[in-house]
C-alpha positions, 0 to 999 in steps of 0.5 A: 277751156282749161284742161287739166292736162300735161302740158296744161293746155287752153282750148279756144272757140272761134274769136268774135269782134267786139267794141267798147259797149257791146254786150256779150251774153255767153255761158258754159254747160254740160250735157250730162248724157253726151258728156260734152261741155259746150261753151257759148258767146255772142255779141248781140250788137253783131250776132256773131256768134262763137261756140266751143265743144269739148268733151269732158275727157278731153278737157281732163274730167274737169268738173267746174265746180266754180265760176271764174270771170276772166279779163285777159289782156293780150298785149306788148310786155311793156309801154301798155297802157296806152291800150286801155280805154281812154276813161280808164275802166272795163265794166262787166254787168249783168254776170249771174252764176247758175241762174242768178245765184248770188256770187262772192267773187275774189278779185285779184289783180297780176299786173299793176303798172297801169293801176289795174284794179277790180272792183265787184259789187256786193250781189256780183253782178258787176265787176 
């Protein structure tokens, strides 16, 4: 979670273990009564599970009025790409938005040097 914060600041759940294949099923919600965001995955391979609880004060009142899809690379600042998987691609499926509503993302692309690119389907349901 991103709060709006200064310094800005992310705020992590647990880490999980994942490998080439697994699916992992998660979501972000507010508990309107509580005021507490709770965002959840898990790996259904291993049942691992990891949960983060923030409360929206703490993570500056922000309201997520938009779903973002995030694939962050954590890796050496150079000779990387090697550390992508051996057919070239990551596939996200099956991603649905408030219930299943139709999404028209906005890709976009930071680094390049590998050849990096991001292709959404029409309905949004794979990227």
């Amino acid at each position: 979670v991103w709060a709006r914060t200064f310094p800005p600041a992310a705020i992590t759940g647990p880490a999980i273990s994942v490998a080439p294949g697994d699916e992992i099923v998660s979501y972000m919600e507010l508990d309107e009564s509580s005021q507490i965001w709770t965002v959840y995955g898990r790996n259904d391979r291993t049942k691992e599970t990891s949960v983060l609880q923030i409360s929206k004060s703490k993570a500056g009142n922000t309201d997520y009025k938009y779903a973002m899809h995030v694939l962050e690379t954590i890796m050496s600042s150079s000779n990387y790409c090697a550390e992508y998987p051996p057919d070239g691609a990551v596939e996200f499926t099956g991603i649905t938005v408030n219930g299943g509503q139709t999404v028209d993302w906005q890709t976009r692309v930071q680094k390049s040097e590998c050849q990096q690119k991001v292709v959404a389907s029409a309905k949004g349901g794979k990227v």
